[in-house]
N, C-alpha and C positions, 0 to 999 in steps of 0.2 A: 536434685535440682540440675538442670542442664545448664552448663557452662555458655558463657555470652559468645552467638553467633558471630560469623564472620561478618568483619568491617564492610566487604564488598557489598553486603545486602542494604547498608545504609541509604545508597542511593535509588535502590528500587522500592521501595515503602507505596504505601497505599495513596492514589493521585485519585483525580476530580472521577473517573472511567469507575473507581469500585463505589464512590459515590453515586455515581449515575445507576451502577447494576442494582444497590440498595433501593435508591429511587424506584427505580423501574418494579422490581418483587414489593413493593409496598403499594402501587401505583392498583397491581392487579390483584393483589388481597383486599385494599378497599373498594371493589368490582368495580374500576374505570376499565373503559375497553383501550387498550394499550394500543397505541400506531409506532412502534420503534421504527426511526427514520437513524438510531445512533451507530449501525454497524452496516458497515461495505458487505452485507454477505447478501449475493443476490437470491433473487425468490424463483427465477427460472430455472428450465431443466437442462440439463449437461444432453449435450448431441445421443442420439438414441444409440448411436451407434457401439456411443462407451458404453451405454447400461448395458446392449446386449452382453457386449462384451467382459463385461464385468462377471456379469450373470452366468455365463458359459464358464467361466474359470472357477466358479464353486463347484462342478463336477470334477475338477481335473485334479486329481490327488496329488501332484505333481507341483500343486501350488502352492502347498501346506505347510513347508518347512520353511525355514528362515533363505531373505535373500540377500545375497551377496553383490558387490559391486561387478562381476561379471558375471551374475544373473541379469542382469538390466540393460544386456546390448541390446535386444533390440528396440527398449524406450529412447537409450539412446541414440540409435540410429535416428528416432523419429523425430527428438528433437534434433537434429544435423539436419535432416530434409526438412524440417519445419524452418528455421533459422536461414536455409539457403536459399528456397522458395522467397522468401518475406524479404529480405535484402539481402539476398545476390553474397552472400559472405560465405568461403570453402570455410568447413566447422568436421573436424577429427574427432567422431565420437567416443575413439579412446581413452585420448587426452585433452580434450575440450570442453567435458561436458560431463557433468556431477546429477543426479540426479538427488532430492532433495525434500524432505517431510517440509511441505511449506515454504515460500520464499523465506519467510522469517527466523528458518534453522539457518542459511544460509548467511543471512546478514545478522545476527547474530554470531556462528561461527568465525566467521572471516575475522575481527578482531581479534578470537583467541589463535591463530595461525599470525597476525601483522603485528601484534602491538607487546611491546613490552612496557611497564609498568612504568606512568610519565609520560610515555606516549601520546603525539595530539592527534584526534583523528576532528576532520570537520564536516559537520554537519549541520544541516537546514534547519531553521526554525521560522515559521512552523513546519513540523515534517513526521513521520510516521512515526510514534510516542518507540516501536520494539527498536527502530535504529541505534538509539542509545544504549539500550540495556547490552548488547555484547562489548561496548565499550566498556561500559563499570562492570562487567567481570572479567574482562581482560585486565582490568588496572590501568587503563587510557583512562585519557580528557578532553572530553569533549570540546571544541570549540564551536560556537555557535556561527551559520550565516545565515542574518534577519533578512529574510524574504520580502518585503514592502510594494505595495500597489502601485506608488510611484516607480517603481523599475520592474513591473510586471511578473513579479516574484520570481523574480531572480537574483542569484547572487553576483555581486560586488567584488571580484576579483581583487581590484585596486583597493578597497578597504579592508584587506587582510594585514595585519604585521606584518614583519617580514619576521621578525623572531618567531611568530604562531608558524610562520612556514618552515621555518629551520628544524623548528617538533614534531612537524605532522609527517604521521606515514600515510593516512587514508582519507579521502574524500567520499564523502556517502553522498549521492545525489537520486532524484525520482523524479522522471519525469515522462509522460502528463506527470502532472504534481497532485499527491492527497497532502495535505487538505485542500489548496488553493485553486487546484483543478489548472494551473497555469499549464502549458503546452511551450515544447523549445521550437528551433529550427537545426538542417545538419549544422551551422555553422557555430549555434550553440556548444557543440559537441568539438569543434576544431578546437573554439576555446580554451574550453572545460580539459582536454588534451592538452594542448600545449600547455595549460598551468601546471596542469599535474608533470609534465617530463619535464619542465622548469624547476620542480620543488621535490622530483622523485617520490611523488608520489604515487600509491594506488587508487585508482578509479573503481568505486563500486558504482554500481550503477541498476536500483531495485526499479524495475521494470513491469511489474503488472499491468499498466493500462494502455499495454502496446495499442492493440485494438478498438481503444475507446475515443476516438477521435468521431466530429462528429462532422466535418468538413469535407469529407469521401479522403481524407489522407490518411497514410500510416505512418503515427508515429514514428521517429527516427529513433533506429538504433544506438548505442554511443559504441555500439564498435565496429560502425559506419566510417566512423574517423579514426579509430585503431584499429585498422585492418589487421594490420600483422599481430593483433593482440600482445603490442607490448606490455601494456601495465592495466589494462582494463578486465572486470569482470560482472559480467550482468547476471539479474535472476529474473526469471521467468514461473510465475504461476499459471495453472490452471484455476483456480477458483473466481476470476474474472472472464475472462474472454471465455470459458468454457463451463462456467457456473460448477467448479467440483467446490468448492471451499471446504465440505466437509471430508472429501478424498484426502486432503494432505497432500499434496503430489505436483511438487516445481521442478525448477532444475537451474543451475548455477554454468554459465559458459561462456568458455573466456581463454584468457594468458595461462597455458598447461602448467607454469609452476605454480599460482595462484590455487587452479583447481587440484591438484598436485596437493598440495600443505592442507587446500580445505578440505580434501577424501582425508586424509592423514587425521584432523584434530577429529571432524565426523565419525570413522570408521571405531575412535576408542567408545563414543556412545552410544551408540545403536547400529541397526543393520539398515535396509532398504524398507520401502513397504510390502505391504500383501503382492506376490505376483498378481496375481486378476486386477489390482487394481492400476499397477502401472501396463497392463495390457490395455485396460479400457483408455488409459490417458493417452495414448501413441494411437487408439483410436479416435481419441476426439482430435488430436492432432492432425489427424487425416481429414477428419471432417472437411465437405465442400465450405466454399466462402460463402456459402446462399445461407451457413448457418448464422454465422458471423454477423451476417449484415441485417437476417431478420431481427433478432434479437437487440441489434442498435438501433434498428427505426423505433424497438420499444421502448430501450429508453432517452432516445431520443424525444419523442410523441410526451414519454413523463416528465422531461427535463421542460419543455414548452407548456404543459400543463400547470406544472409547481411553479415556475418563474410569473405565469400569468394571474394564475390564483393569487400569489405575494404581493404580483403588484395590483391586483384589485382588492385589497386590504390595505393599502397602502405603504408598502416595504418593497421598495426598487432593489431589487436582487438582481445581480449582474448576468447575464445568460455564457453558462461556460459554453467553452469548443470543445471539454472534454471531460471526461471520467462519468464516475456514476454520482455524483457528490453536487452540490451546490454551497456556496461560501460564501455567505451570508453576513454583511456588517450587523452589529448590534442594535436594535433599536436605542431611543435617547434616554428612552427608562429607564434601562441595563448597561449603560455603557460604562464596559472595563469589569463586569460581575457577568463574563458570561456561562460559567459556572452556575451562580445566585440564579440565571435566568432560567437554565435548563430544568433544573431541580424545582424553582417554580411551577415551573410549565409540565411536566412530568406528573408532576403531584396535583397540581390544579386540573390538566385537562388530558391527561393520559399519554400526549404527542411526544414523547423520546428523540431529542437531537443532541450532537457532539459539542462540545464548548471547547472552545476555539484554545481557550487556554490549556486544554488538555495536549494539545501539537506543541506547546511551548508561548515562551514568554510575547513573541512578537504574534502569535495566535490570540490573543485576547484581543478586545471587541469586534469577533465573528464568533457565526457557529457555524456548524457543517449539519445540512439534510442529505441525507442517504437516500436514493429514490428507490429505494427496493419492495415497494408495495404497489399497486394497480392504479392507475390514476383515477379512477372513484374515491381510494382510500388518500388520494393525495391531497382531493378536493376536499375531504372531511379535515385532513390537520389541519392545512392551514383556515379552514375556516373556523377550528377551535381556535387555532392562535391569536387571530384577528378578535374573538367574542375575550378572550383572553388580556387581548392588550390593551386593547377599549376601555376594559373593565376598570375605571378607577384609574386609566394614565389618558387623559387629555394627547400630550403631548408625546404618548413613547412612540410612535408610526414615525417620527420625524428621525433623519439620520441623524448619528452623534458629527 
């Protein structure tokens, strides 16, 4: 008989996301044609320039062994001219720049390098479900800050304790924001800084949807306003702006003793990835901006599609300025079961969306659509969801 697992794994147990994946594999053994709108993973192709390149480093033998943190200078150099190109920021790819299996290894990590057990680290709710989980295996506590529409999903400085600040070593912040799709400004980030050197805290700061701005802006950096990198450290994926998702392949850059401690807790679990593939990444890095911007007028074009289609069903969905996502209030059918709705709807008409409860407790009554399918297929969900909600609710089109 194996002996009862560790306490830590109590708080990561099975959430609404393995009910969804259930849903979803039952959805397509009862032959409904599945439209998953529930996962950020884009459906485009990463710049040609990385596949070649990719491709070319399957002949090179050279590639084949394990790699090391000074096998990846020159990925790192690419993020340092990436980073300095984009906002003007000097970036030491020695000691500034981690390269990383995923953003999500990273912010996971960083709490086993900050936090010792009792530790408060604060985080968004609603906000990206893996932020938490390096917390409860560090043995930190999470403190939540509820995001709400009246203050444009952002967080409330002034309605922190002060004793919650006296605990906390870390701030986990995302912005563009998933789920919310909310968008800051720099002066966001002045803030955000000065609370954190007010409370001596660290500034994480998960970053993927630099790019995804739909205004001709680019998202601000947050260490735009920690220049000197005093307490800040951002992560950067490719699997958004460069469509790797299934590459694995981010990178953490920041305050050198930050990335310092998280090379250190990293280097005891793994190595780096496949060389060919962080070649191909410092390729897409290089990529022209003509790549960038095609690919947003695409989903740009789906985001005006899905918002229109919604509201000619009669569900006024807010039009974001940014990400790939749309965050959607609950019909009056479903309201506060947005879970009950998803799992409906999945099972009834094959369409797969995020319930809002799955980001956390201030995420219930919203879901989140993913625009990651053609806007043909976008047109077909929501006009199952509309045959959907008709069906037998007079009333659920109406907002809660």
């Amino acid at each position: 008989m194996i002996a009862p697992f560790a306490q830590r794994l109590h708080p990561l147990g099975s959430n609404v996301f393995d009910q969804m994946d259930q849903a979803k594999r039952e959805a397509r053994q009862s032959g409904l044609d599945l439209i998953d709108l529930s996962l950020g993973s884009s459906d485009l192709f990463p710049p040609p320039e990385a596949l070649a390149t990719v491709q070319s480093a399957l002949s090179d033998p050279t590639t084949y062994g394990y790699t090391l943190f000074h096998d990846t200078v020159a990925f790192r150099a690419a993020c340092a001219k990436w980073y300095e190109g984009k906002f003007g920021l000097e970036i030491d790819p020695e000691t500034e720049v981690l390269p990383l299996i995923g953003s999500q290894q990273g912010t996971a990590l960083l709490p086993l390098a900050l936090l010792n057990p009792g530790d408060v680290a604060l985080l968004t709710d609603p906000g990206y479900p893996s932020h938490v989980g390096g917390i409860h295996l560090a043995g930190g506590i999470p403190y939540y800050l509820p995001l709400l529409a009246e203050h444009s999903f952002l967080p409330q400085w002034n309605r922190i304790p002060e004793e919650i600040c006296r605990q906390a070593r870390l701030l986990v912040l995302s912005y563009p924001h998933n789920p919310t799709t909310a968008t800051v400004t720099p002066e966001f980030w002045q803030e955000a800084l000065h609370f954190c050197r007010q409370h001596q805290l660290v500034l994480a700061h998960d970053f993927p949807y630099v790019d995804w701005r739909f205004d001709g802006q680019v998202a601000p950096s947050a260490l735009q306003a920690d220049r000197d990198k005093t307490c800040t450290i951002e992560f950067f994926s490719l699997s958004k702006s460069y469509h790797m998702g299934g590459f694995r392949v981010a990178y953490a850059i920041g305050n050198r003793e930050l990335i310092r401690a998280l090379r250190l807790v990293k280097s005891t679990i793994d190595f780096h990835q496949y060389q060919g593939i962080l070649r191909g990444a410092a390729a897409a890095l290089a990529a022209p901006e003509t790549f960038l911007h095609h690919w947003r007028q695409v989903y740009r074009e789906r985001r005006d599609i899905a918002v229109a289609a919604l509201h000619g069903i009669g569900w006024p969905v807010p039009l974001p300025e940014a990400t790939m996502y749309l965050w959607a209030p609950l019909p009056a059918g479903y309201a506060g079961s947005s879970g009950q709705f998803c799992l409906d709807l999945v099972k009834t008409t094959g369409v797969a969306l995020s319930p809002g409860s799955g980001f956390g407790l201030s995420g219930e009554g919203y879901v989140r659509f993913a625009l990651v399918v053609e806007g043909s297929r976008l047109w077909e969900a929501v006009g199952r969801i509309g045959h959907f909600l008709a069906k037998g609710r007079g009333d659920a089109l109406k907002n809660p």
